[in-house]
N, C-alpha and C positions, 0 to 999 in steps of 0.2 A: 504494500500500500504506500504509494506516493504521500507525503506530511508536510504539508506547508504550514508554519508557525504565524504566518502571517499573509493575508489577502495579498501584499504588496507581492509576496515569493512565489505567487503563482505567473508562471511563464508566459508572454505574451501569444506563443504559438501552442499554447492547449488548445487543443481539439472541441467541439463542441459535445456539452454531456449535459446529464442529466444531474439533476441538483436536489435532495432534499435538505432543507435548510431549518435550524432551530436550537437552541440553548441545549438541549440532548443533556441535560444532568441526567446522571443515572443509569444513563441507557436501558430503560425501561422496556418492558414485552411491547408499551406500544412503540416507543423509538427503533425500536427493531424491526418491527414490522415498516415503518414508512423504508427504512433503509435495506427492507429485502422489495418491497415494491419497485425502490429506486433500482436497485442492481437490476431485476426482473426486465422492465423499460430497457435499461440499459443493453442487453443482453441483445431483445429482442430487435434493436432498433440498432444496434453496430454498432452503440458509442460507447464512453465511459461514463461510469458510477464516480458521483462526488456528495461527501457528507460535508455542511459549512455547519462547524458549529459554532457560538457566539458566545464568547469568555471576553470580561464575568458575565454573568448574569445581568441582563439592563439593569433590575431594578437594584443592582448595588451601584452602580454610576446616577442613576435619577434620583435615586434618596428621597422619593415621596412617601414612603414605610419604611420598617423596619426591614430588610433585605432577608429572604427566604437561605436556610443552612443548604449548604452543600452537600450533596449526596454521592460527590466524586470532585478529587482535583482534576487536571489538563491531563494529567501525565496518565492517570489509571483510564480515564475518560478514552484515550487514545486507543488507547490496548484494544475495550471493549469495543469501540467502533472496528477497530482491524480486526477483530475474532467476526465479525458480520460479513466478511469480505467485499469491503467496497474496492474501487478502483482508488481512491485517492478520500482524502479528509486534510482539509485546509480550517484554519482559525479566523474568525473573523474577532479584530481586539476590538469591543465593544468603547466607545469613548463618548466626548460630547459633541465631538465632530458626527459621529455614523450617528450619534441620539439624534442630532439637529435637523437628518438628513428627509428629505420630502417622501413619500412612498414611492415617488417615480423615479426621483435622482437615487434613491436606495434600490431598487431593480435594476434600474441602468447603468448603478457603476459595482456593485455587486454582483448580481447575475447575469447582465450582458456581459457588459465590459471585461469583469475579470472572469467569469466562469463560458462562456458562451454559452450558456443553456440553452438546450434546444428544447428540454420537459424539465418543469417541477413538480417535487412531488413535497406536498408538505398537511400537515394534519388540521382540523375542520376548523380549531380553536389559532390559529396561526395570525397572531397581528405582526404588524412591522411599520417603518417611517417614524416620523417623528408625533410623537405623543400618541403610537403606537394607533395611528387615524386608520392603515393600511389595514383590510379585513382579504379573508379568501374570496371575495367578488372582485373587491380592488387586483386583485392579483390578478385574476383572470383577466378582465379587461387591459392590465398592463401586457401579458403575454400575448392580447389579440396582437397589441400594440409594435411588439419588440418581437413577434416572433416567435412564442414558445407557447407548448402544452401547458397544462396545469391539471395535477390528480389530487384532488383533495381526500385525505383518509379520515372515516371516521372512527375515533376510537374509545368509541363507549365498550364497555366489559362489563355483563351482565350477571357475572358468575357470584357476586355478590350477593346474597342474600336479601340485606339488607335495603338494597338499594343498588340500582344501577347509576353506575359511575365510572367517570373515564378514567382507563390506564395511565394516570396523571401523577409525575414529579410531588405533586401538595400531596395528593391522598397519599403517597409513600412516605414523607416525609409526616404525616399525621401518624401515622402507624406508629415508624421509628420512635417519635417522641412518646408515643405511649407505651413503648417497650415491645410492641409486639413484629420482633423482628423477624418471627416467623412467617407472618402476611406479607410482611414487607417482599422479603428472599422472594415468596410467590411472583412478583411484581416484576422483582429485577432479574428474576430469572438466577439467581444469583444470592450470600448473604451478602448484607453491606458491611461497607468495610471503612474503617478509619484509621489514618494511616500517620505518620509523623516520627523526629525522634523518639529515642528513649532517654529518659532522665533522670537524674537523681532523684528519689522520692526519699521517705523515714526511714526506709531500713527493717519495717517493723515486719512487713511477713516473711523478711530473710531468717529474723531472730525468731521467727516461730515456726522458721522449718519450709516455710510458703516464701523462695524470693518471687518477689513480682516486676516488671517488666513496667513504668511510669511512662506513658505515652505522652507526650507534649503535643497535640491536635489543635489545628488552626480552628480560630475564631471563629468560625463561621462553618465548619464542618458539623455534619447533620449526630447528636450524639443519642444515643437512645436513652432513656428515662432509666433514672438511678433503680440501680437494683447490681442482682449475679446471673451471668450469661455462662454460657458454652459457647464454645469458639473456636478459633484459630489464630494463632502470631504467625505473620509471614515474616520471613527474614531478608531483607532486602528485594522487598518484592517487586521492581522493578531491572534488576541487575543480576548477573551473572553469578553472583552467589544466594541465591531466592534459594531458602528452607523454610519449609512448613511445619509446625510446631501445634498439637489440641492444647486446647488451654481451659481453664477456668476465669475467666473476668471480672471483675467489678466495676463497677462505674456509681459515682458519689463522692461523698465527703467522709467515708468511712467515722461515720457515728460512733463507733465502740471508743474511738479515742480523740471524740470530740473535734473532727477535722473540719474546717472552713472552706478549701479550696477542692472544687470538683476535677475527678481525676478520673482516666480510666487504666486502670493496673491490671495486668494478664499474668497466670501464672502457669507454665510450661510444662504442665506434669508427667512429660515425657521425661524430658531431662532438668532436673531441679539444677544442676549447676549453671545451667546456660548461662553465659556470660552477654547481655544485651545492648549494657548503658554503651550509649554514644552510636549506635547502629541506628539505621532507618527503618525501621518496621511499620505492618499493615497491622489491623484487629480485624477478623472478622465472625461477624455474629450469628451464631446459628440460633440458637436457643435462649428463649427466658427460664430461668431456674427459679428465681425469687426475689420478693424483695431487698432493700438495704434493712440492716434489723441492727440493734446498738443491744450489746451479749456486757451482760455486769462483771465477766471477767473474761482474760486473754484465754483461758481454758476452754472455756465455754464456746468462742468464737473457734478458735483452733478447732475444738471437733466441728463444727459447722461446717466449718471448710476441707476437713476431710471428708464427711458427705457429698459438700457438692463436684468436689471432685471424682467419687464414686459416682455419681449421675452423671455430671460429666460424662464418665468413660463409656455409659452403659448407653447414652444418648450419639456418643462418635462411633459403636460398635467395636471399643478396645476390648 
């Protein structure tokens, strides 16, 4: 897969393709889907497949709300798009320049200009331009205009019980925050994962037998609601030394010893000595086990987490 970092790095002599274009956090069952449609198109019509995704997110450069958590940085973001097999995935760097830009001058120096789209494929809820005016009609009419197809997908997912709702970045990210990162996985096909250094933390589940692994997660990465997970530490998971590691987690302020600062701590119980600090490590979360619970002594706590490391094991099939 061709990886333009930047709109400007795409070559002026690319060929005409097909384009689905969109924020793609996640890469969700429905992001997947627009991006096997696009390939499909592609395939059938001789050209190339191109994913534009658009980092960050607009609404952390507009700053009219609080900006939505991240459910994947660039770099993981990448991977999963190239596991879809498109031809090419280029970045669009969201700023206040492409916010400003009109719906039309946004088609025509985006999708003409630098992509030569000949078909887009993009999903029913898709805005774009400035103060996000551009809807999927607008689109169409711009393609009568410039040239190109337009496949709009719709991606309601009925499998919900509760309510039919779209395959949508928020509903995942609703989940996660309430812990249940079992539905989530459903979503992304995938568990999510958060990923960052490792850091110095207390020390205190080394001195109880439990070292845990102090992930330092940006700001803005999507964290699941405190409590103890099953999991996974990946070990350099973008690089040539990636080891996989089941874990038991927590995420909180671990209560038992009155802590303030929210953390998420993995603990490797394959190999207790693993040696982490200072490594770049993934989490990822398969299972909710429990809540965060405040245990009146380290004893107490300690066999806790000897159980849930025994569920743990019996939930990875150890």
């Amino acid at each position: 897969m061709k990886f333009w970092s930047d709109q400007n790095e795409i070559p002026e002599d690319w060929p005409a393709s097909v384009v689905t274009i969109g924020v793609f956090d996640g890469v969700h069952l429905g992001h997947r889907e627009l991006m096997r449609v696009t390939r499909e198109i592609a395939q059938q019509q001789g050209l190339l497949s191109v994913v534009l995704t658009i980092w960050p997110n607009p609404a952390e450069v507009i700053k009219r709300a609080v900006p939505p958590k991240r459910l994947t940085n660039l770099e993981f973001r990448a991977e999963l798009i190239e596991s879809v097999g498109v031809d090419a995935l280029a970045v669009l760097n969201f700023d206040e320049d492409v916010a400003h830009l009109s719906p039309e001058k946004f088609v025509r120096q985006v999708l003409v200009d630098s992509l030569h789209a000949a078909h887009v494929v993009v999903g029913a809820n898709f805005r774009f331009g400035r103060k996000a005016l551009g809807d999927v009609n607008e689109l169409e009419r711009l393609g009568k205009r410039f040239g190109f197809e337009v496949t709009v997908i719709d991606l309601i997912d009925s499998n919900d019980r509760k309510r039919e709702i779209p395959t949508s970045s928020t509903y995942i990210r609703e989940l996660i925050e309430e812990g249940d990162v079992t539905s989530a996985a459903k979503y992304l096909a995938r568990p999510h994962r958060v990923e960052g250094p490792v850091v110095a933390g207390d020390a205190r589940g080394r001195e109880m037998g439990f070292p845990t692994a102090n992930i330092d997660y940006e700001e803005l990465a999507a964290i699941p609601n405190d409590g103890v997970y099953v999991g996974r530490i990946i070990v350099d998971p973008h690089g040539p030394g990636r080891e996989i590691h089941p874990a038991a987690i927590s995420v909180g302020t671990n209560p038992t010893f009155d802590g303030e600062e929210r953390r998420i701590e993995a603990f490797a119980f394959d190999d207790a000595e693993l040696d982490l600090y200072g490594k770049h490590c993934a989490i990822d979360f398969v299972e909710r086990l429990r809540d965060q619970e405040k245990y009146n002594t380290v004893e107490a706590l300690t066999a806790q987490v000897e159980l849930d490391v025994q569920r743990s094991r019996e939930i990875l099939g150890m």
